[in-house]
FIKOLNU-87218 format. One record per residue (C-alpha): y negated, x negated, z negated; residue number from 1; residue in three letters. Coordinates in steps of 0.1 Angstrom, whole numbers, plus 5000, padded with zeros to 4 digits. Layout:
BEGIN
y->Y; x->X; z->Z; pos->NUM; code->Ala
...
//
This chain:
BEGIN
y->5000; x->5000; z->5000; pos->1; code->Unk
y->4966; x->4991; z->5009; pos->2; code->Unk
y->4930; x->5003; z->4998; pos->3; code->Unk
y->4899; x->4997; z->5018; pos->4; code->Unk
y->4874; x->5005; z->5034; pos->5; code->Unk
y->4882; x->5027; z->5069; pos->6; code->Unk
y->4876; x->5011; z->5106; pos->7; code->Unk
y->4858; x->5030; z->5134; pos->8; code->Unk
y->4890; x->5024; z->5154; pos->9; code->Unk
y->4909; x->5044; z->5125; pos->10; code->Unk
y->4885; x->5075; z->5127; pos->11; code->Unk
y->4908; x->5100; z->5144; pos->12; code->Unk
y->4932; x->5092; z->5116; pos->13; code->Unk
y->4899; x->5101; z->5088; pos->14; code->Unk
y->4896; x->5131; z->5106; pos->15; code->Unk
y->4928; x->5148; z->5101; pos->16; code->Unk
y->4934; x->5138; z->5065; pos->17; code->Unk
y->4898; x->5152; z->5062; pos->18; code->Unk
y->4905; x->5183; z->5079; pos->19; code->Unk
y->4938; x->5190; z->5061; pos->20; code->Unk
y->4923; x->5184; z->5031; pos->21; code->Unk
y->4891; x->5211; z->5038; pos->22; code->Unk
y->4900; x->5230; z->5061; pos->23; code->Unk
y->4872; x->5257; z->5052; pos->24; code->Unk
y->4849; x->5230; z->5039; pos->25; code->Unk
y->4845; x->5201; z->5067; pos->26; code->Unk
y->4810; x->5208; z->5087; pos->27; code->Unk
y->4816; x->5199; z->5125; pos->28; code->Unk
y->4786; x->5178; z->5119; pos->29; code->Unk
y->4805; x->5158; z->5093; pos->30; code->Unk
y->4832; x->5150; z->5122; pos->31; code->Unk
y->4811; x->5142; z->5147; pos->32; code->Unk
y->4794; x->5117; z->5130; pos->33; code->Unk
y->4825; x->5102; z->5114; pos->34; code->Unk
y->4828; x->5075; z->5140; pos->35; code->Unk
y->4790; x->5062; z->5140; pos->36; code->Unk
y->4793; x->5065; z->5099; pos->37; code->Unk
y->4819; x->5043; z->5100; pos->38; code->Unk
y->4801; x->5020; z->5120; pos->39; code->Unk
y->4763; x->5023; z->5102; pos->40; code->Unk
y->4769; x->5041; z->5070; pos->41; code->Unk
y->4739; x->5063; z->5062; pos->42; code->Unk
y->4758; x->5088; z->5040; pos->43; code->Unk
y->4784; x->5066; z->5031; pos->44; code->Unk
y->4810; x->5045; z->5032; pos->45; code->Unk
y->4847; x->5060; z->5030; pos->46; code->Unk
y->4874; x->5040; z->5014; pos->47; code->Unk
y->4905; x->5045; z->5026; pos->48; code->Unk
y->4947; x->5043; z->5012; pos->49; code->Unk
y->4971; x->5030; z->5041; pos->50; code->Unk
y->5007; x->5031; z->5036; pos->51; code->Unk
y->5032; x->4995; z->5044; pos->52; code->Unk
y->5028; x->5007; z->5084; pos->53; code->Unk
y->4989; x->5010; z->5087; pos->54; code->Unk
y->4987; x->5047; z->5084; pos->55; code->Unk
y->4963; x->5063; z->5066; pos->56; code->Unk
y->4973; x->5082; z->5036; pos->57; code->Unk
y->4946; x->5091; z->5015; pos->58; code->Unk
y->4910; x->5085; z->5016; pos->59; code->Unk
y->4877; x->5091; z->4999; pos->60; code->Unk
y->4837; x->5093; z->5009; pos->61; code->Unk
y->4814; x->5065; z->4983; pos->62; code->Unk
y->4780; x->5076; z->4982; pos->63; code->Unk
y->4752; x->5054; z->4967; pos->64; code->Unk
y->4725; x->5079; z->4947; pos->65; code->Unk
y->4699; x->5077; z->4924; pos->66; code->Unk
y->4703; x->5100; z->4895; pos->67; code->Unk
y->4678; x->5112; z->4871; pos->68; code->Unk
y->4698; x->5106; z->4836; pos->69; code->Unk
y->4673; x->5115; z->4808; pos->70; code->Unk
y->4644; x->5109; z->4823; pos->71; code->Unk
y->4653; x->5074; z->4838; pos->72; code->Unk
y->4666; x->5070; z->4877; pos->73; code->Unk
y->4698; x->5052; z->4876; pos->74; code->Unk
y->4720; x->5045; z->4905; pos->75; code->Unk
y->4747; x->5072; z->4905; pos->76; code->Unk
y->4782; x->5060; z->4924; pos->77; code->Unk
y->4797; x->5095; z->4942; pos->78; code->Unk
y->4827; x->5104; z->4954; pos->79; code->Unk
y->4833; x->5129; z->4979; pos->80; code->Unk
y->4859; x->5144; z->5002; pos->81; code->Unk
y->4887; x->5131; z->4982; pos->82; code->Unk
y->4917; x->5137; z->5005; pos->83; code->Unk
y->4957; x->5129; z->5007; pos->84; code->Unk
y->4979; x->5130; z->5037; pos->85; code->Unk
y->5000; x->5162; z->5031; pos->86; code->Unk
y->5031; x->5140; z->5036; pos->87; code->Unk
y->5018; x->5121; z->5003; pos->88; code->Unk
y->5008; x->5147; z->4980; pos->89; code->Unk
y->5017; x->5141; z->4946; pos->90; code->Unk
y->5023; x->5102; z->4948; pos->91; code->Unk
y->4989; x->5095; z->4928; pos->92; code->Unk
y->4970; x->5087; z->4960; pos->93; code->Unk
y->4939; x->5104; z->4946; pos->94; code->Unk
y->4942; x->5088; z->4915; pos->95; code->Unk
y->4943; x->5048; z->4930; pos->96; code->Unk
y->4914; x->5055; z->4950; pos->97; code->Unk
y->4893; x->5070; z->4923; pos->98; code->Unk
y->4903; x->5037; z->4902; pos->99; code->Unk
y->4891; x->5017; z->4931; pos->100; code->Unk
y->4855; x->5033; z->4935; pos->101; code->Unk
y->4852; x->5031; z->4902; pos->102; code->Unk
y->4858; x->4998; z->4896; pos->103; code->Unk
y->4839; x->4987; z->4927; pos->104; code->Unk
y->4809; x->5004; z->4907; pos->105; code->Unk
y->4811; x->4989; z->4878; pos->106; code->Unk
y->4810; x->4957; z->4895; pos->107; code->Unk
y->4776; x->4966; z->4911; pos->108; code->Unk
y->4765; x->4978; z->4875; pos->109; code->Unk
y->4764; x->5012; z->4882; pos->110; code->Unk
y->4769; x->5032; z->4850; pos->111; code->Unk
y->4772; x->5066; z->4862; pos->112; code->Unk
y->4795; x->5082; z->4885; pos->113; code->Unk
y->4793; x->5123; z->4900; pos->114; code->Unk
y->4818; x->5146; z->4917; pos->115; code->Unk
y->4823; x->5184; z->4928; pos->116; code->Unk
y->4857; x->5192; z->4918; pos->117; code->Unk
y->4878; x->5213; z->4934; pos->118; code->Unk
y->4900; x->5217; z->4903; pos->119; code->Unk
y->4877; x->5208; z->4873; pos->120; code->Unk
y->4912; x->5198; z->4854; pos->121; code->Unk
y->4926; x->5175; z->4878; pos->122; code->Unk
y->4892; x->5152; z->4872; pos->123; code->Unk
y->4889; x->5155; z->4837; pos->124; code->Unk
y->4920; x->5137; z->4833; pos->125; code->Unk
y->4902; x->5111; z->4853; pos->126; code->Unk
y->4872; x->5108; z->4827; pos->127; code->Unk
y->4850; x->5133; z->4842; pos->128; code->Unk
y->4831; x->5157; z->4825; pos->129; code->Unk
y->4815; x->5193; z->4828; pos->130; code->Unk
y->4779; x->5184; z->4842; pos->131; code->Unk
y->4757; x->5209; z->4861; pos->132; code->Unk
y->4755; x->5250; z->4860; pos->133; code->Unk
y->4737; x->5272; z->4885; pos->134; code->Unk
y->4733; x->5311; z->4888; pos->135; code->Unk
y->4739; x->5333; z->4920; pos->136; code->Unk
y->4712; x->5363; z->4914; pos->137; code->Unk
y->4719; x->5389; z->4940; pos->138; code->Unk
y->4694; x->5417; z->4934; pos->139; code->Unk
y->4687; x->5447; z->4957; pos->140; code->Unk
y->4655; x->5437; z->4979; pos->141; code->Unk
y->4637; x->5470; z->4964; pos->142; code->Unk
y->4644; x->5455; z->4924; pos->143; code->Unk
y->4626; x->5424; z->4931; pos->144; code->Unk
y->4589; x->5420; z->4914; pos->145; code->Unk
y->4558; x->5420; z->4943; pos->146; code->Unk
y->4528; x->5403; z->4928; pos->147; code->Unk
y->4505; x->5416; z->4958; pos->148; code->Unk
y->4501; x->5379; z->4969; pos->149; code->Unk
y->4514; x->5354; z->4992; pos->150; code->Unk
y->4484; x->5343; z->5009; pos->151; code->Unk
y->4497; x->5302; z->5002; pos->152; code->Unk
y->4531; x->5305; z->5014; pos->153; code->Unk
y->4542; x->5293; z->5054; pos->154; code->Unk
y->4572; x->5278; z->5076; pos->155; code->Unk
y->4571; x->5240; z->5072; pos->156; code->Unk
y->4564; x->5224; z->5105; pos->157; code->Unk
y->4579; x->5192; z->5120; pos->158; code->Unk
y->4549; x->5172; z->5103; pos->159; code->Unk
y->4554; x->5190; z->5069; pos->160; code->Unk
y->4592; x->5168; z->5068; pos->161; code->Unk
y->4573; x->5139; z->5047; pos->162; code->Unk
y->4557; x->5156; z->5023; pos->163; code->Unk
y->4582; x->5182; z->5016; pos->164; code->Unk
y->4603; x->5153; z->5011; pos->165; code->Unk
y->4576; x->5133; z->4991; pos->166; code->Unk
y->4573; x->5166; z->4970; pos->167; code->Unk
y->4615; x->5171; z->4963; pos->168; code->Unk
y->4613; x->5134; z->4953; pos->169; code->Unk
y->4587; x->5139; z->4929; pos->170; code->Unk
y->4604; x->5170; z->4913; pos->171; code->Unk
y->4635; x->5152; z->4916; pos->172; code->Unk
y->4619; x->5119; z->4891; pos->173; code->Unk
y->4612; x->5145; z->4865; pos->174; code->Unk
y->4639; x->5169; z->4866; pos->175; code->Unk
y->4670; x->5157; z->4845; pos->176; code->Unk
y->4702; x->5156; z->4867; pos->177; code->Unk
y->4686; x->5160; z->4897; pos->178; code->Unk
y->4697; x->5132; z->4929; pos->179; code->Unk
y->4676; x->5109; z->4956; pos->180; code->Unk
y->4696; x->5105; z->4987; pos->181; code->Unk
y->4679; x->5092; z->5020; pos->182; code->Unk
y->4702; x->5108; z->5040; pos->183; code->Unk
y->4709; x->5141; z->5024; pos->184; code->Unk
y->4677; x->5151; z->5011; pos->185; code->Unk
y->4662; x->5156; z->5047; pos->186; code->Unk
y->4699; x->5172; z->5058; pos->187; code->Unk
y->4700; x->5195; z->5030; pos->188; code->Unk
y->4665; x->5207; z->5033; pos->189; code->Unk
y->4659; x->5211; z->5070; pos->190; code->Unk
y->4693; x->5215; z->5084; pos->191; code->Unk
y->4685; x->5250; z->5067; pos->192; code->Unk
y->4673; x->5277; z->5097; pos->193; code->Unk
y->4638; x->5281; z->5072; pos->194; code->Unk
y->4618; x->5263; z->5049; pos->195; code->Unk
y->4588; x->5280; z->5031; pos->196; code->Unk
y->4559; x->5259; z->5013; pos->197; code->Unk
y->4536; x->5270; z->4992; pos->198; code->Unk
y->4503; x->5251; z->4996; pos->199; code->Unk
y->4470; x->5255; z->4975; pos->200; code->Unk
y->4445; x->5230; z->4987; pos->201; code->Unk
y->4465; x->5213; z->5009; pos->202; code->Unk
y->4487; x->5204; z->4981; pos->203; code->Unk
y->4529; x->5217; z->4980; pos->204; code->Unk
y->4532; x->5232; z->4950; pos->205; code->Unk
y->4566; x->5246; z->4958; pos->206; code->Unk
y->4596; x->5254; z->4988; pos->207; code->Unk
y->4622; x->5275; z->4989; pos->208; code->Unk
y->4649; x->5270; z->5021; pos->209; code->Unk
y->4665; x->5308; z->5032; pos->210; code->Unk
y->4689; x->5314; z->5059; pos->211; code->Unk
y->4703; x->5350; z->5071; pos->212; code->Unk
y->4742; x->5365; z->5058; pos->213; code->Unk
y->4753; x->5396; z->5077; pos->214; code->Unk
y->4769; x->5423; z->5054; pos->215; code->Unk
y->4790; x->5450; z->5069; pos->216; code->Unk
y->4773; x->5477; z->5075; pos->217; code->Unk
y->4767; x->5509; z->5100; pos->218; code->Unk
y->4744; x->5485; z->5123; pos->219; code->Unk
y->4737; x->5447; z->5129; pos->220; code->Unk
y->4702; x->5449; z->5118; pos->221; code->Unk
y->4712; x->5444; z->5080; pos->222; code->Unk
y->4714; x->5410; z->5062; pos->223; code->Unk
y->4716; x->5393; z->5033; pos->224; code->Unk
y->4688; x->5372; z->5027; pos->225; code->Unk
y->4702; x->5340; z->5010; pos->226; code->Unk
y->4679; x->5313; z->4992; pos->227; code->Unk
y->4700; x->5279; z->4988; pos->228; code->Unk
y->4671; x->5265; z->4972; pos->229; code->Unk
y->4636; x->5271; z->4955; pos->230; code->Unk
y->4613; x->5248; z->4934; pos->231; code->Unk
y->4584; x->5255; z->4923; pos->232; code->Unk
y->4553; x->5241; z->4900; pos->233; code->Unk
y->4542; x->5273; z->4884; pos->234; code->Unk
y->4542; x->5306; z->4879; pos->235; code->Unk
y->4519; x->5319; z->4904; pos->236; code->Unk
y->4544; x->5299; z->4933; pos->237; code->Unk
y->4570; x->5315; z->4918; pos->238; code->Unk
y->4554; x->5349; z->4918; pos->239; code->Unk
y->4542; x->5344; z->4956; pos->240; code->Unk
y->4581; x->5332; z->4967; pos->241; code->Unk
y->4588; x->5366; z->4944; pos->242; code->Unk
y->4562; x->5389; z->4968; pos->243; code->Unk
y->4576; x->5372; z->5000; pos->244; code->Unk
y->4613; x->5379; z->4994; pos->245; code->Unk
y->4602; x->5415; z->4982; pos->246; code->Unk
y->4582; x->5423; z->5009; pos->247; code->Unk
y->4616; x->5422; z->5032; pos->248; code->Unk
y->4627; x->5457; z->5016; pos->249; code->Unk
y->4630; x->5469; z->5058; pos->250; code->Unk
y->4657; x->5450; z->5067; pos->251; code->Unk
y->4674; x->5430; z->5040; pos->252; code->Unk
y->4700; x->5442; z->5018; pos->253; code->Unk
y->4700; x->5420; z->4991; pos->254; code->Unk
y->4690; x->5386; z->4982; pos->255; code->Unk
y->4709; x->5361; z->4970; pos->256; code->Unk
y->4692; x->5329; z->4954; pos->257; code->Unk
y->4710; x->5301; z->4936; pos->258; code->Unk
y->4692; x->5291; z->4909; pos->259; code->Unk
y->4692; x->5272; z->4875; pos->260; code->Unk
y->4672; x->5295; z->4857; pos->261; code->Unk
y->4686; x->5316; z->4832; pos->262; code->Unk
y->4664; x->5341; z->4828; pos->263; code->Unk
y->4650; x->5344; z->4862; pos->264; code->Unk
y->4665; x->5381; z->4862; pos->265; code->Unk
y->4636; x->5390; z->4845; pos->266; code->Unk
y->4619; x->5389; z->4881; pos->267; code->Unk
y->4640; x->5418; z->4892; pos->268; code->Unk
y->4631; x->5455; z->4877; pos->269; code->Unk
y->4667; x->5459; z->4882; pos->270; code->Unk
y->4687; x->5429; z->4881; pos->271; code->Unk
y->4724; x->5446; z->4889; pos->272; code->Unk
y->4744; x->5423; z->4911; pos->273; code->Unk
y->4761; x->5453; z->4929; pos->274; code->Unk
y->4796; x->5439; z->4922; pos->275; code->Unk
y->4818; x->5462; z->4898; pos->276; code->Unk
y->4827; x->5433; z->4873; pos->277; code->Unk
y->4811; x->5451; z->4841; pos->278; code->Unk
y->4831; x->5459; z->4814; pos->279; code->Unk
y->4825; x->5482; z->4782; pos->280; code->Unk
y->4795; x->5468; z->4760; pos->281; code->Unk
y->4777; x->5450; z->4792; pos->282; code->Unk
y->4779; x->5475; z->4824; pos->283; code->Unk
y->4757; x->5458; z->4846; pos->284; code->Unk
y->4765; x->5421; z->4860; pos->285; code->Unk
y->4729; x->5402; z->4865; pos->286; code->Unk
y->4745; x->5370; z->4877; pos->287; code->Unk
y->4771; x->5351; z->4882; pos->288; code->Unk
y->4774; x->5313; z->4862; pos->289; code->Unk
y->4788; x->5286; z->4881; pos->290; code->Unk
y->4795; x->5250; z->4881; pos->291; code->Unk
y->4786; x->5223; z->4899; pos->292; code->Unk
y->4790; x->5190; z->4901; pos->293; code->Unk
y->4808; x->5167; z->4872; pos->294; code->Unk
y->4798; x->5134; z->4857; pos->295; code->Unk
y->4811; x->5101; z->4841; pos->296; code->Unk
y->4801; x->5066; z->4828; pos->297; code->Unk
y->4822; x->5042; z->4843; pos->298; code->Unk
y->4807; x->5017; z->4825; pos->299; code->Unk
y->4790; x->5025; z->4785; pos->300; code->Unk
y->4775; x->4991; z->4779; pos->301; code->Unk
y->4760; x->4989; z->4813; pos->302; code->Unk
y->4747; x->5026; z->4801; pos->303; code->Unk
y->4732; x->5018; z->4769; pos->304; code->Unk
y->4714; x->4988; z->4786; pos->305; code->Unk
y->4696; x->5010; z->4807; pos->306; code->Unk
y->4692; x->5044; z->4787; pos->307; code->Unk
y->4672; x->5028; z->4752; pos->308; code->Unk
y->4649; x->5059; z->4746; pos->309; code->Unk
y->4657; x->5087; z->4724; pos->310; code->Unk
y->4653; x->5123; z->4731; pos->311; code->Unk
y->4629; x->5136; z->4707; pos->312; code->Unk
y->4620; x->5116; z->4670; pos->313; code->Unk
y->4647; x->5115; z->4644; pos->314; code->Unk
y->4642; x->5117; z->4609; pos->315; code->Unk
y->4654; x->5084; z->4594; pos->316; code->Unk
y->4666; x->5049; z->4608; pos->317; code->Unk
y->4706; x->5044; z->4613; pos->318; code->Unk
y->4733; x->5028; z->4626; pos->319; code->Unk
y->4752; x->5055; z->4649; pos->320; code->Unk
y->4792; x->5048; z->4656; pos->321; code->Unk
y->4803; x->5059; z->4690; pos->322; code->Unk
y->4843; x->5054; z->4694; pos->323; code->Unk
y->4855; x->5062; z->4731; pos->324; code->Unk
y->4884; x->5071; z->4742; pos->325; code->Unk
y->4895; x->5062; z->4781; pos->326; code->Unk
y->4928; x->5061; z->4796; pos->327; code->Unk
y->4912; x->5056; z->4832; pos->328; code->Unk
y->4888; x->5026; z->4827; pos->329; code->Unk
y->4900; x->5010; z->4797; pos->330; code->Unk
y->4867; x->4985; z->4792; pos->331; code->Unk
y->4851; x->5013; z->4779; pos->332; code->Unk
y->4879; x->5021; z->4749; pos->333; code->Unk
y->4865; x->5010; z->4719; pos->334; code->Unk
y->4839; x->5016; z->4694; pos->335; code->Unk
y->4799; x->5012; z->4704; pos->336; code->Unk
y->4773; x->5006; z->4674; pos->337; code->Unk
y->4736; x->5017; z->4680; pos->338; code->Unk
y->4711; x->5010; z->4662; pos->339; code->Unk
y->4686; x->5045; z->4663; pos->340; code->Unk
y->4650; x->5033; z->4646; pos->341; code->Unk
y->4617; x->5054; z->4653; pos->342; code->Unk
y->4625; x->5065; z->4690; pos->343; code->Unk
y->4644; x->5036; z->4704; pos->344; code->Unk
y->4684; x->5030; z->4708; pos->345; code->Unk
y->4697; x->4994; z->4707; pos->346; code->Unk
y->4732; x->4987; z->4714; pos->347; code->Unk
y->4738; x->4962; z->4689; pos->348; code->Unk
y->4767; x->4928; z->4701; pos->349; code->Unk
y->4803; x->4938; z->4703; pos->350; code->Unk
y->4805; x->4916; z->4676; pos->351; code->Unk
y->4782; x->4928; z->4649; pos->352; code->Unk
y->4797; x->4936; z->4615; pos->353; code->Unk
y->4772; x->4965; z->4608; pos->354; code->Unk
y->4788; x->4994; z->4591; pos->355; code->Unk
y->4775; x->5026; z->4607; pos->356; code->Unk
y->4761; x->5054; z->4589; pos->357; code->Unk
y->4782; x->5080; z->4610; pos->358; code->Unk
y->4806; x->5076; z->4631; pos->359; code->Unk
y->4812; x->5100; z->4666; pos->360; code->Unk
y->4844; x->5101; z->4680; pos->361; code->Unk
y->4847; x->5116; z->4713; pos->362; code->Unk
y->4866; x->5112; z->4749; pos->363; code->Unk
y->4846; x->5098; z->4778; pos->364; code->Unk
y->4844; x->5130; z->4795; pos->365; code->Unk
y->4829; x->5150; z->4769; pos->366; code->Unk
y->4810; x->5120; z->4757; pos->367; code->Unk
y->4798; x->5118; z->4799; pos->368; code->Unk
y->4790; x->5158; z->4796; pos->369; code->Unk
y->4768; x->5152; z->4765; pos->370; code->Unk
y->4748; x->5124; z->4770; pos->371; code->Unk
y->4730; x->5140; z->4803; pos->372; code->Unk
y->4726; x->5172; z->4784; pos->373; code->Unk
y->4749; x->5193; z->4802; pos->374; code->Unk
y->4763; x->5202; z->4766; pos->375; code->Unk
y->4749; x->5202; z->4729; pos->376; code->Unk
y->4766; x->5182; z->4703; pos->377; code->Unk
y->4765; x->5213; z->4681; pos->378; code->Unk
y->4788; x->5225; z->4707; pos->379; code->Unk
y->4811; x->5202; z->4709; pos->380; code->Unk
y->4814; x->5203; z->4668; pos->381; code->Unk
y->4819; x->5237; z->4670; pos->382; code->Unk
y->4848; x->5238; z->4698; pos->383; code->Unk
y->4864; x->5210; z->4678; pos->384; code->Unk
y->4855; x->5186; z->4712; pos->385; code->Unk
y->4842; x->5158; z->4692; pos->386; code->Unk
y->4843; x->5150; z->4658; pos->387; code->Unk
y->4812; x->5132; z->4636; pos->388; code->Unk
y->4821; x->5118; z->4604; pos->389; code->Unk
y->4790; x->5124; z->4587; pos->390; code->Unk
y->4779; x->5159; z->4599; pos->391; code->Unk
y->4743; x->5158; z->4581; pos->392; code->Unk
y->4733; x->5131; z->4609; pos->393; code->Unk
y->4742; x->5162; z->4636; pos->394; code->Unk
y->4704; x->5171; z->4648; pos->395; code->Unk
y->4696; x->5131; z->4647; pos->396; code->Unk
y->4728; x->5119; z->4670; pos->397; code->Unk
y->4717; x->5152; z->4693; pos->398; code->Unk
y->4677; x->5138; z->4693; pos->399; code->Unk
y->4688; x->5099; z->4696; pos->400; code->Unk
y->4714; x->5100; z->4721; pos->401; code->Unk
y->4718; x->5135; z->4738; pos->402; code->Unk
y->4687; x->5155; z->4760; pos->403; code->Unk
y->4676; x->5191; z->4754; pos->404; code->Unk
y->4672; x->5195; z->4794; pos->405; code->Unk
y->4701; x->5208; z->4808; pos->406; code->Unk
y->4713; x->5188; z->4844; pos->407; code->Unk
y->4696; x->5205; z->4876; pos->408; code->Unk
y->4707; x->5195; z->4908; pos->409; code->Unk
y->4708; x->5211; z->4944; pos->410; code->Unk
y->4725; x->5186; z->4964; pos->411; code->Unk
y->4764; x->5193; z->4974; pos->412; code->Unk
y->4786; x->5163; z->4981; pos->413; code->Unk
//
C-alpha cells in the first residue's frame, strides 16, 4: 500500500472513487476541473491510497484555510471528499489517509483541522468533535416582517466581486468559526444565480446570495425562494433583506434561509415551517437545527502557542490541568498545565512540577468541540462529557479557555 498525493495521469481513476463515493453530492464542476486541480491546486491538493498494483483505492481532498478560532486566524487543515474504492470498503482506507493528512499538518504546524461528516460517529472515533449548527427557517412569504424599506438593497455587479469579497473577509476576521479560502469564497458567493448588497453610502453593510427551488404545485410559476447565505451589519440591513424577501408574496411559496440565528423566527408573524413534525406540548415546528462542519486539534501545544488570550476576566490566578485523551494522534495524550493569570493563558514546559489547582479531563473531540465554543463546559459537566476535579473553578476554566461565541460558518467542503 501506498499513500500520496494523486497524478493528473491518475484523474479518471479520482473520478470514479469520487463519484461512487457521492453519487448525489459531486458538482460536475468538481469533475471537470479534477485534472487542472491536479496539475495547479487552487482548491486543493488530493492525497491518494493505491493498492500493491497502482490502483487507486481510496483517496481524500487537503484544503489549506484560515479559521477564525477565538478571535485569532489560524491556518485550519480540511479534509474533504473522503472516498474508498467499493472493492475496499471496510479495510481502514479512510482511516490511514485521515492519519496521513493529519500528520502532514502537524508537520506544517497547523493546530486545527475541520470536516463535514457524513456519519458524525465514524469521525469522532477519529478525534473530531461536534463544531458548527445552523437553522433552516422556511416561513410562508405572507409571515415574513415588511419594514416598508429597501431603498439600499441591489444585484451585485461584475465590479462589486472585490468588495463583496473584501466585505465577507472582514465579517469573516471577527466572526468565530468562520473560514478564508481564496478559491471558495468567490465560488461560494457568485457561483450562486443572485447576490444582493446592501449599500448605505457606498459602503456594504450586508449580502444575502438566493437562488429559485420549484415546489410541486398546479403551475410552474411557484418557487421556493431559498437564501444559502445572508450577513449583515445591523438591524436596519437586516430589516431591508426582511422587506425584500417579503415583498415576493406573488409568486413565492416559501422561503427558506439558512441561518445561525436562533431567534431570527421572531422576523416572521408566523414562523410555522409547514412540515407536520409537531408533537403534543410544541405544535408548530419554526426551524429545523442542523450541523455542520466538525473540528479537531491535531496538535494542542502547537494550539496553546497560538491561542494565549482568555475569553472574558477570571476571578483569581491558577494553574488549570488539561489531561487529553487521543487514540488517533497520540503526541497529544498526556496532561497540559496552563498557567490562567489576569487575561492571559501560558502553557507552562512539559516539564514543570507545578501542581494545578483543577484538573479537566476530557477526550480530544470534546475538548476540540469546547475550545472554539461550539459547546459550554457547563454542558459537558452536566452530560457527564468531561470531568473537572475542582468544580468551583467551572465559570473560570469556561472564561480562560473556552469562548461564549458559538462557531459560524457558511462554507461547505
Amino acid at each position: 500500500m501506498d499513500i500520496r498525493f494523486v497524478l493528473p495521469q491518475e484523474v479518471e481513476q479520482l473520478k470514479r472513487n469520487v463519484l461512487t463515493a457521492f453519487p448525489s453530492k459531486t458538482p460536475p464542476a468538481l469533475l471537470e476541473a479534477m485534472e487542472l486541480e491536479l496539475y495547479h491546486p487552487n482548491e486543493g491538493r488530493y492525497l491518494g491510497c493505491f493498492d500493491d498494483n497502482g490502483t487507486l483505492i481510496g483517496s481524500i481532498l487537503m484544503m489549506d484555510f484560515t479559521l477564525n478560532v477565538r478571535g485569532v486566524m489560524m491556518p485550519m487543515g480540511a479534509a474533504a471528499y473522503v472516498s474508498t474504492n467499493f472493492l475496499h470498503k471496510k479495510e481502514h482506507i479512510a482511516r490511514d489517509l485521515l492519519c496521513v493528512l493529519m500528520h502532514y499538518y502537524c508537520k506544517l504546524g497547523t493546530a486545527v483541522g475541520c470536516l463535514h461528516p457524513f456519519n458524525p460517529a465514524f469521525y469522532r472515533k477519529m478525534g473530531y468533535g461536534h463544531c458548527m449548527e445552523a437553522y433552516f427557517y422556511s416561513p410562508r412569504v405572507s409571515a415574513i416582517r415588511s419594514f416598508g424599506r429597501k431603498q439600499d438593497l441591489c444585484y451585485a455587479e461584475p465590479a462589486d466581486k472585490q468588495a463583496v469579497l473584501d466585505y465577507y473577509r472582514a465579517y469573516a476576521a471577527r466572526t468565530n468559526g468562520a473560514t478564508v479560502h481564496d478559491f471558495m469564497d468567490p465560488h461560494r458567493i457568485f457561483d450562486m444565480p443572485y447576490v444582493v448588497l446592501c449599500r448605505k453610502e457606498g459602503r456594504i453593510t450586508g449580502y444575502l446570495t438566493f437562488e429559485f427551488v420549484p415546489v410541486d404545485h398546479y403551475t410552474d410559476m411557484y418557487h421556493d425562494l431559498c437564501v444559502r447565505e445572508m450577513i449583515y451589519d445591523d438591524l436596519d440591513t437586516l430589516e431591508q433583506f426582511m422587506t425584500f424577501l417579503a415583498s415576493q408574496v406573488d409568486q413565492i411559496e416559501r422561503v427558506r434561509i439558512y441561518s445561525h440565528d436562533p431567534a431570527l423566527h421572531l422576523m416572521f408573524t408566523n414562523p410555522d415551517s409547514g412540515e407536520n413534525r409537531a408533537h403534543d406540548g410544541c405544535i408548530h415546528e419554526i426551524g429545523r437545527r442542523t450541523m455542520g462542519n466538525m473540528i479537531r486539534l491535531f496538535d494542542v501545544t502547537q494550539y496553546f502557542a497560538v491561542q494565549t488570550h482568555t475569553c472574558a476576566p477570571v476571578s483569581r490566578p491558577f494553574v488549570l490541568g488539561v489531561s487529553i485523551t487521543d487514540s488517533f494522534l497520540p503526541h497529544n495524550a498526556r496532561t497540559y498545565l496552563l498557567r490562567i493569570q489576569d487575561q492571559t493563558v501560558t502553557l507552562l514546559p512539559e516539564s514543570s512540577d507545578v501542581q494545578p489547582d483543577t484538573l479537566l479531563t476530557a477526550d480530544i473531540s470534546d475538548f476540540s468541540s469546547f475550545v472554539i465554543g461550539a459547546v459550554s463546559l457547563s454542558e459537558l459537566l452536566r452530560l457527564g462529557r468531561v470531568q473537572l476535579s475542582d468544580p468551583s473553578f467551572a465559570r473560570d476554566v469556561q472564561n480562560a479557555i473556552g469562548w461564549d461565541e458559538k462557531p459560524c460558518n457558511y462554507t461547505y467542503f
